[in-house]
LUMDRENNU-512314 format. One record per residue (C-alpha): residue number from 1; residue in three letters; z, x, y. Coordinates in steps of 0.05 Angstrom, whole numbers, plus 32768, in hexadecimal, padded with zeros to 4 digits. Layout:
REM LUMDRENNU-512314
NODE,k,r,z,x,y
NODE,NUM,ala,Z,X,Y
...
//
This chain:
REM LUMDRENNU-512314
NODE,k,r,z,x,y
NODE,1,unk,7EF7,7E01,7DB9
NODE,2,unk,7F12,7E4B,7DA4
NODE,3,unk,7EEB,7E87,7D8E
NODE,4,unk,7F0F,7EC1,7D6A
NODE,5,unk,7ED4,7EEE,7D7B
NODE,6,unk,7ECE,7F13,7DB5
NODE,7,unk,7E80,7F19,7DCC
NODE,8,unk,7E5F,7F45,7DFD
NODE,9,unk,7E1B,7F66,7E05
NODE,10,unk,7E1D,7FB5,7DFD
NODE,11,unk,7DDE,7FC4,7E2A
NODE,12,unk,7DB2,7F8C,7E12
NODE,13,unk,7DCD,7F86,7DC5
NODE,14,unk,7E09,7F4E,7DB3
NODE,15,unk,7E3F,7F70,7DA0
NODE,16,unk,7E83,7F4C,7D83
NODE,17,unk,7EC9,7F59,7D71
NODE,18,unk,7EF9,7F3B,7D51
NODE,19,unk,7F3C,7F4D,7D26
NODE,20,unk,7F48,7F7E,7D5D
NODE,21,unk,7F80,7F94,7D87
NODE,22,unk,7F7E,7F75,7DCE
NODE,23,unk,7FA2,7FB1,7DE9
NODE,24,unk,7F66,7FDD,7DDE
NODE,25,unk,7F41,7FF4,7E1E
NODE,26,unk,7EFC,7FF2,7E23
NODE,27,unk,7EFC,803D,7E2F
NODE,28,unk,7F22,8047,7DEA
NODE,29,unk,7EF3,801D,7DCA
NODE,30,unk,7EB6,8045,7DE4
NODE,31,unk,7EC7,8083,7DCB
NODE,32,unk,7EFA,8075,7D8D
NODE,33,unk,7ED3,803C,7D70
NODE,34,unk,7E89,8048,7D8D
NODE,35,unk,7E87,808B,7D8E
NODE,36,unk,7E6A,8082,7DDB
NODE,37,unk,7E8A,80C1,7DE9
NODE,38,unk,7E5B,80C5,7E31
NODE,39,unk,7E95,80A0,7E4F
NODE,40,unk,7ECE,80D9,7E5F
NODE,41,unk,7F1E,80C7,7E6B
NODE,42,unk,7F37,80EF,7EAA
NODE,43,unk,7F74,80C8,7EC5
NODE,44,unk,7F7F,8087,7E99
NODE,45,unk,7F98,8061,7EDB
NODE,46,unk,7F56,804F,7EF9
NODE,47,unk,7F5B,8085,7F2D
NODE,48,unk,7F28,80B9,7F1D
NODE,49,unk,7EE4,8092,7F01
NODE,50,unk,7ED4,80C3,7ED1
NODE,51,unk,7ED5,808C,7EA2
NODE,52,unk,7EAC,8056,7ECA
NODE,53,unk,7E7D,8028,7EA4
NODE,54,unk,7E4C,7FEB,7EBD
NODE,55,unk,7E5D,7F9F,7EB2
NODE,56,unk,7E2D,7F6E,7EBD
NODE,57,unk,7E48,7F2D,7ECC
NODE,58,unk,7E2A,7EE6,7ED4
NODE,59,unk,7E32,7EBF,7F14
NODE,60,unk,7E12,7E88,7F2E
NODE,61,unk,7DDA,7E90,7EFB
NODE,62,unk,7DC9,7EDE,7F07
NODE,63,unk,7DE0,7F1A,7EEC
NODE,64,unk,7E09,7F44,7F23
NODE,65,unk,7E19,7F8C,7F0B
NODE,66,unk,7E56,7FAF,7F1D
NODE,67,unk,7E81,7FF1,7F0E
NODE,68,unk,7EBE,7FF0,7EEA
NODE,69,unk,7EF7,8027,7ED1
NODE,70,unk,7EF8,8019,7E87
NODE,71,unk,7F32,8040,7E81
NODE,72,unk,7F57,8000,7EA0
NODE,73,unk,7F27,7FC4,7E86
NODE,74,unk,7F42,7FAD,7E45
NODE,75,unk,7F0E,7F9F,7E0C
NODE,76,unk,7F16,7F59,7E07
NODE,77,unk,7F04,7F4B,7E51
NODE,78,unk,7EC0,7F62,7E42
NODE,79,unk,7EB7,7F1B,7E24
NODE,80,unk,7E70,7EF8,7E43
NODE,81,unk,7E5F,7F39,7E68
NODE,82,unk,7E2D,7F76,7E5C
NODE,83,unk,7E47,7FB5,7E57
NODE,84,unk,7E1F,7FED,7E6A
NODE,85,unk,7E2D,803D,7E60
NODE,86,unk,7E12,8079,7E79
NODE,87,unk,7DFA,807B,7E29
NODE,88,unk,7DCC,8039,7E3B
NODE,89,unk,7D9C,8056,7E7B
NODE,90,unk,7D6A,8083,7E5D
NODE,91,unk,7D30,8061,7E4E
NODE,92,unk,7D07,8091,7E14
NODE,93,unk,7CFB,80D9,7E3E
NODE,94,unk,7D05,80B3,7E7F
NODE,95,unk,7D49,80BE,7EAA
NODE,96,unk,7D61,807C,7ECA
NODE,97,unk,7D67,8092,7F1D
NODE,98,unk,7DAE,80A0,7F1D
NODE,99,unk,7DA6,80DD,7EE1
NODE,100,unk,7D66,80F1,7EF8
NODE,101,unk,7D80,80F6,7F40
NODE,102,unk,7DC4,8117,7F2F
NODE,103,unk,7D92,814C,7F07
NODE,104,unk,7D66,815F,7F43
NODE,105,unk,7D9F,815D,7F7A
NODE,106,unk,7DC9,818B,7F4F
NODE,107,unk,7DFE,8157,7F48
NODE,108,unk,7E23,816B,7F11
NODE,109,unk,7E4A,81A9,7F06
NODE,110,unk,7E7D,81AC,7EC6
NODE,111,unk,7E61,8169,7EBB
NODE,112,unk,7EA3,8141,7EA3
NODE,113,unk,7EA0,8115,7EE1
NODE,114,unk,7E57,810C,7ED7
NODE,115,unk,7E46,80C2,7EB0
NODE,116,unk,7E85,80AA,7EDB
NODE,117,unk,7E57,80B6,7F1D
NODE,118,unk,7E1B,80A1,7EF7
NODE,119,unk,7E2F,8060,7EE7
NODE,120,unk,7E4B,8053,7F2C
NODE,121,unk,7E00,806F,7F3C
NODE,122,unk,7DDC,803F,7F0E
NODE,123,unk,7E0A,8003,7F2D
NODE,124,unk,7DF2,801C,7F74
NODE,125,unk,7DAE,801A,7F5D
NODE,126,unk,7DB9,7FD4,7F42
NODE,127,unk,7DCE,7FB6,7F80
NODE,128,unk,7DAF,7FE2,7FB7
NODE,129,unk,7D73,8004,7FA2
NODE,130,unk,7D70,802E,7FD2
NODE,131,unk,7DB3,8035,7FF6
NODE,132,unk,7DC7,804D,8042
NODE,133,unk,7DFC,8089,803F
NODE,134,unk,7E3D,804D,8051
NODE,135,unk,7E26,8027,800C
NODE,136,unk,7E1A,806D,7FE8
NODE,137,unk,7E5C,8085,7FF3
NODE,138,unk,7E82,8042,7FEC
NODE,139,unk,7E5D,8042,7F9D
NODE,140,unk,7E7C,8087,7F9B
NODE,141,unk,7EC0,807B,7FB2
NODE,142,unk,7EE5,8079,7F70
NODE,143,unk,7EC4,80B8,7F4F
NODE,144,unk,7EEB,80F2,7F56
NODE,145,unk,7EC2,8139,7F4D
NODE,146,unk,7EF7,8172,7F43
NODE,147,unk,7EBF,81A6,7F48
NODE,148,unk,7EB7,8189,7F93
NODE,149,unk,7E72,817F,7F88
NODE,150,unk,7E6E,8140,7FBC
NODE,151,unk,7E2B,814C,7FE1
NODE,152,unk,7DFA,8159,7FB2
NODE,153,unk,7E13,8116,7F8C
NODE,154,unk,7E0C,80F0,7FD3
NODE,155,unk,7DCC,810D,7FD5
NODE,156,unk,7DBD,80ED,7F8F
NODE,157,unk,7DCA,80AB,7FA9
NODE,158,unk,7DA3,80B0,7FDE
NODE,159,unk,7D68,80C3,7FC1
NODE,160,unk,7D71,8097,7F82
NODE,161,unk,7D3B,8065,7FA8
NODE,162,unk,7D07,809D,7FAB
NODE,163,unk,7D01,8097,7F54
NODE,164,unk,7CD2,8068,7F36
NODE,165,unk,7D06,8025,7F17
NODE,166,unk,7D1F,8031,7EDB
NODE,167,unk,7D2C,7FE7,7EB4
NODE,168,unk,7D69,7FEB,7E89
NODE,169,unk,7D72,7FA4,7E7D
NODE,170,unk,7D4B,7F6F,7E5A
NODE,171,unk,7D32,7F33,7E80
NODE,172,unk,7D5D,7F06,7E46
NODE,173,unk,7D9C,7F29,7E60
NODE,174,unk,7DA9,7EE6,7E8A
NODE,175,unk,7DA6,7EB8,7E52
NODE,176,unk,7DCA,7EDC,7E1E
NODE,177,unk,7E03,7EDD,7E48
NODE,178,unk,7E01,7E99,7E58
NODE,179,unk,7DFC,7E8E,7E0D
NODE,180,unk,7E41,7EB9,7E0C
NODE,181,unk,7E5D,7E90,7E36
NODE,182,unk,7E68,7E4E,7E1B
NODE,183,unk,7EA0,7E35,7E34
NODE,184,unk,7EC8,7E45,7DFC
NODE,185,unk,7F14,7E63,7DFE
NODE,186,unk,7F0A,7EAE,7DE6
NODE,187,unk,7F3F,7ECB,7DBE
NODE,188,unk,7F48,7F15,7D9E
NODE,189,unk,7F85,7F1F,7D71
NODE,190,unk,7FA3,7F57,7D37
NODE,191,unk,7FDE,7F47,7D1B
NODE,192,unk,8008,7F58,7D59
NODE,193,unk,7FE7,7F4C,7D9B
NODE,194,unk,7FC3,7F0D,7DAE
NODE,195,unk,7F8C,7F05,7DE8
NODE,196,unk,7F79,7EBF,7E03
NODE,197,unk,7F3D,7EB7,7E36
NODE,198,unk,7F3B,7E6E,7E49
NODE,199,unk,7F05,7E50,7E77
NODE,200,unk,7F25,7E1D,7E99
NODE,201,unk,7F65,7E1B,7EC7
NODE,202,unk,7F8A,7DDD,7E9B
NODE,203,unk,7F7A,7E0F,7E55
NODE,204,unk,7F99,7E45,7E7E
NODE,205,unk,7FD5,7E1C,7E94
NODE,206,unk,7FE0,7DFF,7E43
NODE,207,unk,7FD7,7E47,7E30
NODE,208,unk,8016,7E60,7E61
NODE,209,unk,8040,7E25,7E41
NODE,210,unk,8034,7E35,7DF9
NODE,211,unk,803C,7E7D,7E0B
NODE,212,unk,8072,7E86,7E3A
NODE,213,unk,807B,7EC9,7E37
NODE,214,unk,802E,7EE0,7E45
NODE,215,unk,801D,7F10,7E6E
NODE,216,unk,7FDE,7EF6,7E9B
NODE,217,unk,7FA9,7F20,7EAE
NODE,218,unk,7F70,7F27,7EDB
NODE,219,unk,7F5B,7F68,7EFA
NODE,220,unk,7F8E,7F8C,7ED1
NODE,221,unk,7F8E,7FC5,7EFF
NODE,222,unk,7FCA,7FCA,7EFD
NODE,223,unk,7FE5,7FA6,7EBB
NODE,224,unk,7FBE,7FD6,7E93
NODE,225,unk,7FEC,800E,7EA7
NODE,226,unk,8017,7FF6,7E7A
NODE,227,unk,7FEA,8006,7E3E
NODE,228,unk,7FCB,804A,7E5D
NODE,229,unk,8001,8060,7E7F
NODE,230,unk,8043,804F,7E57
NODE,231,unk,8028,8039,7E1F
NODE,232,unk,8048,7FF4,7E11
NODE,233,unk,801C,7FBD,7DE8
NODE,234,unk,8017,7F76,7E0C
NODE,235,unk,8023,7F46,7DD9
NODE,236,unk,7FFD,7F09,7DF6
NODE,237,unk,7FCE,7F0B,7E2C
NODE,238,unk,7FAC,7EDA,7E4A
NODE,239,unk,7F68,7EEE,7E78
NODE,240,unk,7F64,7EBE,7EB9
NODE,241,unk,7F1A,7EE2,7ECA
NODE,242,unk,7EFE,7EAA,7EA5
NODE,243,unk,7F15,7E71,7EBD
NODE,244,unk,7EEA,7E4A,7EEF
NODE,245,unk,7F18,7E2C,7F1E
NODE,246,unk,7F36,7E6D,7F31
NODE,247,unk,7EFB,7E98,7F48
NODE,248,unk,7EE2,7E6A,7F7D
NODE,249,unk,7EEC,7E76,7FC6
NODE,250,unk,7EEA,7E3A,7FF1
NODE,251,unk,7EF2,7E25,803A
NODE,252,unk,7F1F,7DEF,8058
NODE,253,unk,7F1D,7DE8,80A4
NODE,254,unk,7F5C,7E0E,80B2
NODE,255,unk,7F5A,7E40,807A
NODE,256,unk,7F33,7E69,8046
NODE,257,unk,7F46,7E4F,7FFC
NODE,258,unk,7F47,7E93,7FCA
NODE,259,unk,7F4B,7E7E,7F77
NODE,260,unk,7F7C,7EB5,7F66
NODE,261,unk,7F44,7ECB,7F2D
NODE,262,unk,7F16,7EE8,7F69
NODE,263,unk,7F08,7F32,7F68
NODE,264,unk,7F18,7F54,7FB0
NODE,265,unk,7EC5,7F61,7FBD
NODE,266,unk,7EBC,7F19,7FAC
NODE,267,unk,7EE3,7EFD,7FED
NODE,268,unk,7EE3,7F41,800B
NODE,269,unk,7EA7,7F22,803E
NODE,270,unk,7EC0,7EDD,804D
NODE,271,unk,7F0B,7EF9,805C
NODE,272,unk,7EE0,7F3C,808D
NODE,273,unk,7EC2,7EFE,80B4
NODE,274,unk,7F0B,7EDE,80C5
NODE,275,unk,7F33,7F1B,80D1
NODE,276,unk,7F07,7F63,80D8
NODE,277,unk,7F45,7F8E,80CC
NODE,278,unk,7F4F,7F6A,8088
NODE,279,unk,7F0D,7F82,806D
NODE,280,unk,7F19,7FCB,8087
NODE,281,unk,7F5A,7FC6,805F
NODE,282,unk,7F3C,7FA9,8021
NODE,283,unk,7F0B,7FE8,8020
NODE,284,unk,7F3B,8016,801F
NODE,285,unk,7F68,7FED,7FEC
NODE,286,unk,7F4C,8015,7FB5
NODE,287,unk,7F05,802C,7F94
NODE,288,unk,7ECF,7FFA,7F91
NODE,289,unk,7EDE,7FFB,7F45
NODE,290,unk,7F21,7FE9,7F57
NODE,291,unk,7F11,7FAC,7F85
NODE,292,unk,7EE0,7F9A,7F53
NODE,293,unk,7F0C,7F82,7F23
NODE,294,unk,7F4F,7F81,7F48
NODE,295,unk,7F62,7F37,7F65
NODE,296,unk,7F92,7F22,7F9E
NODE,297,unk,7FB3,7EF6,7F75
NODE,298,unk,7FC2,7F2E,7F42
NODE,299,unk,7FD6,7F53,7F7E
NODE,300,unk,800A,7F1E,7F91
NODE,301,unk,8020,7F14,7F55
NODE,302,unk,8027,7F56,7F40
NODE,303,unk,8063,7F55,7F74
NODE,304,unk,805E,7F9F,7F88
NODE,305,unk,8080,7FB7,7FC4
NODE,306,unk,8044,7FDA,7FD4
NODE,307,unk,8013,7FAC,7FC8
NODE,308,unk,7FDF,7FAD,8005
NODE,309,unk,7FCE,7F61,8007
NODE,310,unk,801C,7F3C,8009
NODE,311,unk,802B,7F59,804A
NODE,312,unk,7FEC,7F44,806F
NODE,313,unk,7FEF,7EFE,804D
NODE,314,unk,8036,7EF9,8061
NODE,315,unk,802D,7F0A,80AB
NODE,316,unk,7FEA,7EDB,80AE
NODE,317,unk,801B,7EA2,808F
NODE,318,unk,7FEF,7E99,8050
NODE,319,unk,8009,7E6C,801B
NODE,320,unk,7FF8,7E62,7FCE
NODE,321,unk,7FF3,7E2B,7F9E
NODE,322,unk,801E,7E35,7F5A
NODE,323,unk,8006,7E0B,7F1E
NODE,324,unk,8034,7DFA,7EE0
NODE,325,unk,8015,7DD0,7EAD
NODE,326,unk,7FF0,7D95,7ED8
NODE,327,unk,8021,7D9E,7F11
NODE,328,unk,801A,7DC6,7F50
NODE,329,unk,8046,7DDD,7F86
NODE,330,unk,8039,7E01,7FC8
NODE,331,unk,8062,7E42,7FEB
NODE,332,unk,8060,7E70,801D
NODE,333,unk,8043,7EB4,8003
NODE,334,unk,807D,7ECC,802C
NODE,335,unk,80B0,7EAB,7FFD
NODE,336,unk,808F,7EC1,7FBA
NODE,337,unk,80B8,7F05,7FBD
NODE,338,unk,8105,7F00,7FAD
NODE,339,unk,8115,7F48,7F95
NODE,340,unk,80EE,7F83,7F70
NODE,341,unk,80BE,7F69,7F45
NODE,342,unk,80E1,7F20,7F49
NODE,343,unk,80BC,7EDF,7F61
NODE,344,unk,80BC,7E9F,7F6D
NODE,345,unk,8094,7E94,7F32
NODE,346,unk,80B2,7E5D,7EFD
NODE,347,unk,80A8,7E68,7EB3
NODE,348,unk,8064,7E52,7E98
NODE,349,unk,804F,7E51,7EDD
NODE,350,unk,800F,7E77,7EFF
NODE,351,unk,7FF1,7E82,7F43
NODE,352,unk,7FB3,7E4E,7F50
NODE,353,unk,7F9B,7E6D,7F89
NODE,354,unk,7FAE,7E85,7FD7
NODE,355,unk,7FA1,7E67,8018
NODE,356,unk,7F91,7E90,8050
NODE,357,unk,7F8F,7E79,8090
NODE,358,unk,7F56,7E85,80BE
NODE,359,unk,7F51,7EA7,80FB
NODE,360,unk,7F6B,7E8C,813A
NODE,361,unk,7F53,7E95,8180
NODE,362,unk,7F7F,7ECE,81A4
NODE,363,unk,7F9D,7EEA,816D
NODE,364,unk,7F98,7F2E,815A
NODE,365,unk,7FAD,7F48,8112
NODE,366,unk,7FB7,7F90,8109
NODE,367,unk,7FB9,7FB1,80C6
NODE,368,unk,7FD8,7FFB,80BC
NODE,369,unk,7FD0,8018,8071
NODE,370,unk,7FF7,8060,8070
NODE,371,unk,7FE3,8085,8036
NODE,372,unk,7FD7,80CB,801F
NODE,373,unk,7F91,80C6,8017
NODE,374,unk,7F65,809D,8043
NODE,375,unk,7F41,8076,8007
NODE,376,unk,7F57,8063,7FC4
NODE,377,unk,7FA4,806F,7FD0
NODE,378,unk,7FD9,804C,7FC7
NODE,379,unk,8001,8035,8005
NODE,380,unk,803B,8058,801F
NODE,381,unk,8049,801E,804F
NODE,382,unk,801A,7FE1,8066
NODE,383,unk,8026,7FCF,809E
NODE,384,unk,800E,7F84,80B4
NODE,385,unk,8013,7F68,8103
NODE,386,unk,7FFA,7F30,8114
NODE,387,unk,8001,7F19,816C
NODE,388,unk,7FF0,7EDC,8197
NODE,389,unk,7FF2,7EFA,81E2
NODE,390,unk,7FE5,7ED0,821B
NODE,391,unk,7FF3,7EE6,8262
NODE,392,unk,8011,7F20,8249
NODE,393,unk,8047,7EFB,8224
NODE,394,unk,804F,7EFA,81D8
NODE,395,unk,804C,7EAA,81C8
NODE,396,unk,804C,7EBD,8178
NODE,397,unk,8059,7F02,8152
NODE,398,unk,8060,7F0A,810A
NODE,399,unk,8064,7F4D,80E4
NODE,400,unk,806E,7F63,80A1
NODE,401,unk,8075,7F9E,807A
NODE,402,unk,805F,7FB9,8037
NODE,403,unk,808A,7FFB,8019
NODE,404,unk,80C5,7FF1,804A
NODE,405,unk,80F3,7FC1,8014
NODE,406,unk,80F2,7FB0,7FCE
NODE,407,unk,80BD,7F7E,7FE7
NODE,408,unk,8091,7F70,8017
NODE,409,unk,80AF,7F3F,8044
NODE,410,unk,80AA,7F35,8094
NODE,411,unk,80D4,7F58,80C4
NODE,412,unk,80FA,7F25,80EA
NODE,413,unk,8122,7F43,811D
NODE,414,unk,80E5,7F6D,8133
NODE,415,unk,80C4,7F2C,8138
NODE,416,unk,80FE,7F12,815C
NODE,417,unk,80FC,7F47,8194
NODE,418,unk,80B6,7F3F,81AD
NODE,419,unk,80AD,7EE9,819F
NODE,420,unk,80A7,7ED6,81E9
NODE,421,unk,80B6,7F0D,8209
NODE,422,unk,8089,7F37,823E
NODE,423,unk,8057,7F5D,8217
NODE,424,unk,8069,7F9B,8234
NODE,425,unk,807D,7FE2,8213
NODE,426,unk,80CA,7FE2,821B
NODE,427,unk,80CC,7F9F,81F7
NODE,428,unk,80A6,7FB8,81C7
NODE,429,unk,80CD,7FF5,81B8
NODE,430,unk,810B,7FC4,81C1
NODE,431,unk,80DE,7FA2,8174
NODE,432,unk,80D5,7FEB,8161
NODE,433,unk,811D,7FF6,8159
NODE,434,unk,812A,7FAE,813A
NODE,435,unk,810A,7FC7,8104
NODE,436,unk,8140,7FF2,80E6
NODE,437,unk,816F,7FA5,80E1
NODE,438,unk,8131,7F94,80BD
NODE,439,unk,8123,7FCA,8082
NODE,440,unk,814C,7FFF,8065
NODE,441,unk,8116,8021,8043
NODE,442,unk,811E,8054,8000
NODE,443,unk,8105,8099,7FFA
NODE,444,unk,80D0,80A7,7FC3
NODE,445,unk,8092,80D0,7FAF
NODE,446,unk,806F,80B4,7FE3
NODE,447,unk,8096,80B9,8022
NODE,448,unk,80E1,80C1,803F
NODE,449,unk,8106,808C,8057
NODE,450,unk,8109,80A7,809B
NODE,451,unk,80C2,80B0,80A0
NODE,452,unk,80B3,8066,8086
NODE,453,unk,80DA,804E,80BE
NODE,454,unk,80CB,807B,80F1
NODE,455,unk,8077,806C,80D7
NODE,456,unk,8083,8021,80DF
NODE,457,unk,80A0,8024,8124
NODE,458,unk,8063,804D,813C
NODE,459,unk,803F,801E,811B
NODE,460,unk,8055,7FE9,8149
NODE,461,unk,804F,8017,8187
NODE,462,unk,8006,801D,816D
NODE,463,unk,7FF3,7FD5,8173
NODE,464,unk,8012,7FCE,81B2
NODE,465,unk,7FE1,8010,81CF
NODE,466,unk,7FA1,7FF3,81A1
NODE,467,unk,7FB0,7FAA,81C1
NODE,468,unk,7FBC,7FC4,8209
NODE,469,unk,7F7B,7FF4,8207
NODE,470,unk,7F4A,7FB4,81E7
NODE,471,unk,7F6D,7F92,8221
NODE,472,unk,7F4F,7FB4,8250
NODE,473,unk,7F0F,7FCA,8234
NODE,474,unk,7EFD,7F7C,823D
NODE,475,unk,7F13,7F7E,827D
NODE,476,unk,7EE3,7FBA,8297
NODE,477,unk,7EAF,7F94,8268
NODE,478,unk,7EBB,7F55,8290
NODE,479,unk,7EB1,7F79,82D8
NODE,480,unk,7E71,7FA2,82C2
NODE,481,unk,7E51,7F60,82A8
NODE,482,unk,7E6B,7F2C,82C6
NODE,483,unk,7E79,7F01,828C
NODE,484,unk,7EBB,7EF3,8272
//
C-alpha cells in the first residue's frame, strides 16, 4: 500500500503533509512554514549546529532520541518520527535542564548558537541523565559557539543532572508512532519532485526499476548539499532509512554483516569491538549529528575520494552485496571505484549491504585521518594499514589511501615492497618510496601535492615506530610478569 501523506509527531501532536515539495528541508519548513523561528541557519552544510533539532525514533519497540542538523534532513524523512524543537521543552514557567542550565552557567552570549546547543543538551539529557565530561562533550561536538563561550556550556551539561526531570513527552509517544508506521510506502510529491519511502528491500528494488534515474538517499549528509548548497531540485528520491532489511547488523562467523541503511552510531560499537582504531576513526568522522544520520553505505556510495570509510574497508578486504531487482551479486569494496565519482554500480541497481571481516589474530590495523581540525573535518588524506608480522617478517600487508587519487584505492607497489620481507626500517622506507609509483596526488584547498605524499610516507614510517614500540612494551610486560 501507498500513502501520499507524509506523518510525523511535532512534540507529541500528529502533524501531516502532503502536496509538498520533497526538496524542502526540515529547517526551511520550521521557520518558512511554522514560523518555529527558535531554530537558527548558520552554515546550511551541517557543519555548525546552530540549527540542530531532536528526532525521536522507534526501535525495537522504544523510543531512542537523537540530534540531528535540520539544515541537512529533508522534510519528508521526518515520516514515523517525532520531531522535537527547542520551541517544545518548556513545560508552563518551568525550564527543561538544558535551558535552565545554560541560564545559570551563563551559557549563552549573543545567543544565535543557543537552541542549536540546547537541543543537543535536551538529547544528552535524554540518553544520559546525568553525563561524565567524555559523553558531555561528544553531545557537544557539532555546535559551534563563535563567541567562544565553550566552558560555561560544558558546565551546563554537567550539571544538567543536578535539575529536577523535566517530561516533555507523553507516555502515548510509543504508540502513535507505531500507528505512523504502518508499513505503508510513504510518498510526498508537487508537481515536480517526487519522494518515495518504501519499507521493504523488494519495494525499494521495484522503485529503482520504475525510476531509473532516482537519486537514493539515506543520511543525506551529503546529498542534501545539493539543495543547500547549489541549489539543484532532485526530481525523484527514494529514502532507504525505512526499509527493514537494510538497517540490521548481523554476524556470520568470519565477518560482521552491515545493511547499508545503518547510521555510523548504530554499528559504531560492534565494529570498536573488532578493530579499536576503527571506532577512534568513526568519532572523529564527523559530529555526532553527523554519524547520526550519515551511513557507510551512503559513504561508499557516495564515491568520494575523501570519504573516510572506502579506504579502511579496502585495506581490511571488505566486500558488498549489490541488489538489482530480485538478483544479487557480490564485489570487492576495492573494485567499486573506477574513476571520480564512477562505480561499479549498474543501472537500477543499489548497495544491499557490506561485509566486514573480523579481526584476526596478529594483525594490526592502523588508521591515520589528517585533517585540519581534529574533530568534525573533513579528511585531507586517510590513511588505512593493515600488517600480519610474524618473526619479524611481513607474511601479509595491505594499505590504502583516501585523498591521494581520484579514488580511494590500495597502494600496490608499497604493498609489494614490504610482503615478505624483514620487517625492518630500510625495507620499510624502500615501501615509503613505492608510494610515489602508486599515487600522483592533486593540489587543492586542503593540501599540496607534495605534502600529501610526503604525509603518507610518514604515515607509513609511523606504523612501523607505533608497531615496533607495542612490540616491545609486551615484551618488558612479559619479563615483569611472567606471563606471555
Amino acid at each position: 500500500m501507498t500513502q501520499t501523506t507524509i506523518k510525523f509527531l511535532l512534540n507529541n501532536e500528529l502533524h501531516s503533509v502532503e502536496n509538498f515539495d520533497p526538496n524542502t528541508t526540515v529547517l526551511n519548513y520550521l521557520r518558512n512554514d511554522l514560523n518555529r523561528c527558535g531554530t537558527k541557519e548558520g552554515c546550511a552544510s551541517g557543519d555548525c549546529g546552530a540549527c540542530t533539532v531532536v528526532v525521536g525514533e522507534l526501535e525495537n519497540g522504544k523510543v531512542r532520541y537523537k540530534s540531528i542538523n535540520s539544515c541537512i534532513t529533508f522534510l519528508p524523512a521526518l515520516h514515523g518520527k517525532q520531531l522535537l524543537t527547542v520551541e517544545d521543552l518548556k513545560q508552563g514557567d518551568q525550564l527543561h535542564p538544558a535551558q535552565q542550565a545554560i541560564v545559570d552557567c551563563h551559557g549563552s552570549q549573543c545567543g544565535f548558537c543557543t537552541p542549536g546547543f540546547v537541543m543537543s543538551l535536551y538529547a544528552l539529557n535524554k540518553n544520559h541523565p546525568s553525563p561524565s565530561k567524555d559523553e558531555a562533550m561528544e553531545a557537544l561536538s557539532g555546535n559551534l559557539c563563535r563567541c567562544t563561550g565553550y566552558r560555561p556550556i560544558v558546565d551546563a551539561a554537567l550539571n544538567m543532572g543536578s535539575y529536577p526531570s523535566c517530561q516533555t513527552t507523553e507516555p502515548s509517544t510509543t504508540e502513535q508512532l507505531q500507528a505512523i508506521n504502518d508499513g505503508c510506502t510513504a510518498t510526498l510529491s508537487n508537481s515536480v519532485s517526487h519522494y518515495f519511502s518504501p519499507t521493504s528491500i523488494d519495494e525499494l528494488a521495484q522503485l529503482l526499476i520504475d525510476y531509473p534515474k532516482a537519486r537514493l538517499l539515506a543520511g543525506g549528509t551529503d546529498l542534501a548539499l545539493e539543495v543547500t548548497q547549489f541549489h539543484r531540485d532532485l526530481s525523484t528520491i527514494v529514502y532507504v532509512g525505512n526499509v527493514a532489511e537494510l538497517k540490521t547488523v548481523t554476524e556470520t562467523e568470519s565477518s560482521l554483516v552491515i545493511g547499508s541503511a545503518v547510521t555510523y552510531n548504530q554499528c559504531v560499537e560492534r565494529l570498536e569491538q573488532e578493530y579499536p582504531e576503527l571506532g577512534e576513526m568513526i568519532e572523529r568522522l564527523g559530529s555526532l549529528q553527523i554519524r547520526n544520520q550519515g551511513t557507510i553505505g551512503g559513504n561508499i556510495g557516495n564515491a568520494s575520494p575523501i570519504g573516510d570509510m572506502p579506504p579502511v574497508l579496502i585495506a581490511l578486504d571488505a566486500t558488498m552485496t549489490l541488489r538489482r531487482g530480485h538478483n544479487t551479486r557480490t564485489i570487492k569494496v576495492a573494485d567499486y571505484f573506477h574513476d571520480y565519482k564512477v562505480t561499479d554500480l549498474k543501472p537500477n541497481e543499489f548497495i544491499q549491504s557490506i561485509e566486514v571481516p573480523k579481526a584476526k589474530p596478529g594483525h594490526v590495523l592502523k588508521i591515520y585521518k589528517i585533517s585540519k581540525r581534529i574533530d568534525d573535518d573533513i579528511s585531507a588524506i586517510l590513511g588505512a594499514l593493515y600488517f600480519h608480522i610474524e618473526n619479524q617478517k611481513v607474511q601479509t600487508f595491505t594499505a590504502a589511501f583516501g585523498g591521494m587519487a581520484a579514488i580511494p584505492k590500495r597502494a600496490l607497489h608499497c604493498e609489494a615492497a614490504l610482503q615478505g620481507q624483514p620487517w625492518n626500517e630500510l625495507n620499510v622506507e624502500s615501501a615509503m618510496q613505492a608510494l610515489e609509483l602508486d599515487f600522483k596526488p592533486l593540489s587543492d584547498v586542503r593540501a599540496s601535492a607534495e605534502y600529501r605524499m610526503d604525509v603518507a610516507k610518514n604515515l607509513l614510517m609511523k606504523s612501523f615506530l607505533e608497531i615496533n614500540q607495542s612490540v616491545g612494551q609486551q615484551k618488558t610486560a612479559t619479563r615483569v610478569t611472567g606471563y606471555a
